[in-house]
Residue frames relative to the residue before (quaternion, step in Angstrom):
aa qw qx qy qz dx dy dz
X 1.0000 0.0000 0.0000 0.0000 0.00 0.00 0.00
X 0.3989 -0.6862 0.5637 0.2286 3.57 -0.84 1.12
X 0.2628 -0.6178 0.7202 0.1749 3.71 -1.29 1.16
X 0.0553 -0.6163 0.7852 0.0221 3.10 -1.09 1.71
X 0.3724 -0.5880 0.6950 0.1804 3.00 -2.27 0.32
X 0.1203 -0.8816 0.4535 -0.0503 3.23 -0.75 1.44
X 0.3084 -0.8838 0.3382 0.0974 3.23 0.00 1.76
X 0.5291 -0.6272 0.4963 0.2835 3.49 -0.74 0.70
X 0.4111 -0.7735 0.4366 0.2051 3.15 -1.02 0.73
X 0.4998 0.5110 -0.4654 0.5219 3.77 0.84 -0.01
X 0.6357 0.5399 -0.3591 0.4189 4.22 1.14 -0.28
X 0.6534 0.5696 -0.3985 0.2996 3.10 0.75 -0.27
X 0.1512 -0.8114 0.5106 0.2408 3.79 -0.42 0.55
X 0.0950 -0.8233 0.5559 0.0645 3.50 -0.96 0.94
X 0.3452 -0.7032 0.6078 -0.1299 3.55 -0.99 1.26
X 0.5608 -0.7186 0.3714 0.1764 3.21 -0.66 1.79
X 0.1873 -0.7434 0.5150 0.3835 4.02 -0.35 0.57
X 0.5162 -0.7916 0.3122 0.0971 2.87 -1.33 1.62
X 0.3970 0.5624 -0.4625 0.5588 3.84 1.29 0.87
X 0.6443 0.4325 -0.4574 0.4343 3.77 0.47 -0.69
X 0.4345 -0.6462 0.6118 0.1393 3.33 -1.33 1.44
X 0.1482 0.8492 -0.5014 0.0742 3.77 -0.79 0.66
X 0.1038 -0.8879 0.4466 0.0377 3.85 -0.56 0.34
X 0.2205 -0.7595 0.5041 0.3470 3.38 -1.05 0.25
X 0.4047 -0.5452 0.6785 0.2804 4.09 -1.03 1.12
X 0.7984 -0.4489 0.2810 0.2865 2.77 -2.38 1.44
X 0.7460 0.4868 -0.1893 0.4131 3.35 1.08 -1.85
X 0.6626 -0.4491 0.3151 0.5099 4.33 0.81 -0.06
X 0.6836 0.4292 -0.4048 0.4296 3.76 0.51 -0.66
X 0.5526 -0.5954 0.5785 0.0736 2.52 -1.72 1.58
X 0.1636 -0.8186 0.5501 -0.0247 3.50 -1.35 1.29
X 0.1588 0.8754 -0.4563 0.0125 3.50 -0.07 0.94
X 0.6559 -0.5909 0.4606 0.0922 2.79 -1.05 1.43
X 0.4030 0.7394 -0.5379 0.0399 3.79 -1.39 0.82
X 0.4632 -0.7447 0.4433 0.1850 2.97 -0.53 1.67
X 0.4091 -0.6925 0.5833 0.1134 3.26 -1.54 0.68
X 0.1988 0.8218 -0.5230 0.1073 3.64 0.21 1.06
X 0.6115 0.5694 -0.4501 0.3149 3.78 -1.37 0.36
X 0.5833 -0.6944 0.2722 0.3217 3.28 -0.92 0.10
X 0.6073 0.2715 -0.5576 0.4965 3.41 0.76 0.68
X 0.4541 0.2222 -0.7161 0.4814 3.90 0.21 0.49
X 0.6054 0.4258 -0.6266 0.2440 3.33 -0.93 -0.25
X 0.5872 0.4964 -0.3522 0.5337 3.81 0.55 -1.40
X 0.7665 0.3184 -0.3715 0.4160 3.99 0.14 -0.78
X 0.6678 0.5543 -0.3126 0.3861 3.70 0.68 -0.42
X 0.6597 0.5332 -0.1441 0.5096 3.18 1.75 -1.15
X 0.7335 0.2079 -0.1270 0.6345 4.07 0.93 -0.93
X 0.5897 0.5420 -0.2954 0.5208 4.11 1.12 -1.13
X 0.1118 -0.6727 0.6688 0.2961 4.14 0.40 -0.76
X 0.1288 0.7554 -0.5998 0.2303 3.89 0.66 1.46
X 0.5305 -0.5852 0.5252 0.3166 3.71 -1.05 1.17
X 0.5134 -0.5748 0.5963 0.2246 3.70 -1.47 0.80
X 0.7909 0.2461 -0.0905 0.5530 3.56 0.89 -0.84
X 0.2272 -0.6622 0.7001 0.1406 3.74 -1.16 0.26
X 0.2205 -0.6417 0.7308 0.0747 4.01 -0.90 0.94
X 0.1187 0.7385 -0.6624 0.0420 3.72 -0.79 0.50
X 0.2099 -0.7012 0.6813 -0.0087 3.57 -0.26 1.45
X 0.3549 -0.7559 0.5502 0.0013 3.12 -2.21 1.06
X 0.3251 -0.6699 0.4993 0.4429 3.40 -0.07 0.99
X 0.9165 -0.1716 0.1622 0.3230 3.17 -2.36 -0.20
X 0.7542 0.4685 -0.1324 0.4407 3.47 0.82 -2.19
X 0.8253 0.2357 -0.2758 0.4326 3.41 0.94 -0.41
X 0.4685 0.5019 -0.6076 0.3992 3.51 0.66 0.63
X 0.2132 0.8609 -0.2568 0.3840 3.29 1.31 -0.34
X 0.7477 0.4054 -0.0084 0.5258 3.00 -0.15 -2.19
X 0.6551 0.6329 -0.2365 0.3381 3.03 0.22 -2.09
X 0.7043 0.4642 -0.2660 0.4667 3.71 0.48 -1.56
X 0.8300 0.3695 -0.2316 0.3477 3.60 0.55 -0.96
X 0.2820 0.6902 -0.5076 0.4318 3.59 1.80 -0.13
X 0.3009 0.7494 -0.5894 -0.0219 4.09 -0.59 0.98
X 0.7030 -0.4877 0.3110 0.4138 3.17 1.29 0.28
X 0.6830 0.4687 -0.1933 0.5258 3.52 1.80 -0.61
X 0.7309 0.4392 -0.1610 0.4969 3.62 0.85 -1.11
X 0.4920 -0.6847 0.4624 0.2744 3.36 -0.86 0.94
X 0.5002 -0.4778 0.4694 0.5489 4.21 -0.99 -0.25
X 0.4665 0.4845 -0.5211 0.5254 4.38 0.84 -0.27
X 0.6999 0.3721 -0.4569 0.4037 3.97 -0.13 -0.91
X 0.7213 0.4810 -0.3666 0.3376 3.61 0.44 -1.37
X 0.6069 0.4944 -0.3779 0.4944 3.54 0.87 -0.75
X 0.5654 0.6404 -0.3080 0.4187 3.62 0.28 -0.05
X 0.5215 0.5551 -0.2669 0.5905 3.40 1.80 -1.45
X 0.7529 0.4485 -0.3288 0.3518 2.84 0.15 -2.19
X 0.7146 0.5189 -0.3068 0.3550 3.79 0.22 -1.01
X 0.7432 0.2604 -0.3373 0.5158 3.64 0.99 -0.14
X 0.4455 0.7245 -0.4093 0.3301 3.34 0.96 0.61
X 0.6217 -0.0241 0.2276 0.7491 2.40 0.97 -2.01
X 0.4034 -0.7411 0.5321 -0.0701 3.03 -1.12 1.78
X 0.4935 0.5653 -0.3492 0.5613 3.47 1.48 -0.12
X 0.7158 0.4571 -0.2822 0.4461 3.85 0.70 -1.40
X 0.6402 0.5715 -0.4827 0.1747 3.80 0.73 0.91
X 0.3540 0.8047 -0.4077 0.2468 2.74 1.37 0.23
X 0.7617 0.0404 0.1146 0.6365 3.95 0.25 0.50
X 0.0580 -0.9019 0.4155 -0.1031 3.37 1.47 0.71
X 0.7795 0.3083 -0.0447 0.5435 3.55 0.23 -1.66
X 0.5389 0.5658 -0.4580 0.4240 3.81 0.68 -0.94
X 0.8474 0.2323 -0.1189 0.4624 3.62 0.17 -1.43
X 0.3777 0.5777 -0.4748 0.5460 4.00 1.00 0.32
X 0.8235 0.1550 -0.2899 0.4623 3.86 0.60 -0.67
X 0.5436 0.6096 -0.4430 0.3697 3.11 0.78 0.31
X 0.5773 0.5243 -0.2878 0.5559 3.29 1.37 -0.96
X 0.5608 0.4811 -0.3974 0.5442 3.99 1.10 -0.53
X 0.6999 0.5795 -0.2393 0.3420 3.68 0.42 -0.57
X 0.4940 0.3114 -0.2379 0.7761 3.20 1.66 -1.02
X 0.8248 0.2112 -0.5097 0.1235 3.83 -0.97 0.84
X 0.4497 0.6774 -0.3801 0.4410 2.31 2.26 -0.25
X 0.5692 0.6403 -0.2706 0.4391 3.70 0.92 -0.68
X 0.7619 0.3116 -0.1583 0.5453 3.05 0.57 -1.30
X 0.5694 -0.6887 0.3457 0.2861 3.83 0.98 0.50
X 0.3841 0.6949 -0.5683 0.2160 3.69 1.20 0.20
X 0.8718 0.4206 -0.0719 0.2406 3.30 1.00 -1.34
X 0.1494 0.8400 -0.4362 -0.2861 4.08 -0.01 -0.99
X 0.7565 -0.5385 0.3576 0.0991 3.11 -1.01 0.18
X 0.0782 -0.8750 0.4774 0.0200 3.26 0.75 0.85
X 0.3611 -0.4977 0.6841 0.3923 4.16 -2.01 0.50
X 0.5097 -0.4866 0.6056 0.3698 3.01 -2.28 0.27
């Protein structure tokens, strides 16, 4: 039997992937930008009148996040932010921090960086 080491997930430090165009709007929320490329967006953009780009704005908690994602600090450090920020967002603090890592990791905003 192979002795794996199994990292903890609040350790893991993740770092914005560095092609995804993004901004911050006048008011804080983070806007990020994703182009629609290949050939069936094309077919939907081309016969569908489908947008080339998708804008996907971030409520409050995750522009948040978003801002502090530098590639150095683990998701344990950022939770820590979030929690002295906003003292309301501890309820279940870490549960939904990795989930929210999961949805961008998924959705490919983010990756995953070694220490």
């Amino acid at each position: 039997m192979k002795d794996r080491k199994e990292k903890n997930y609040v350790d893991l430090i993740p770092a914005i992937r560095p092609d995804l165009p993004w901004k911050v709007l006048e008011d804080g929320v983070v806007e990020i930008t994703v182009e629609h490329t290949g050939f069936y967006n094309w077919i939907a953009q081309k016969f569908f009148h489908r947008p080339r780009c998708s804008y996907i704005k971030l409520e409050g908690y995750g522009s948040f996040v978003w801002k502090q994602i530098d590639g150095q600090k683990t998701i344990y450090e950022i939770g820590k932010q979030l929690e002295a920020e906003h003292t309301e967002a501890s309820n279940q603090l870490y549960e939904r921090l990795c989930k929210y890592f999961g949805i961008l990791k998924s959705n490919g905003f983010i990756v995953y960086q070694n220490k």
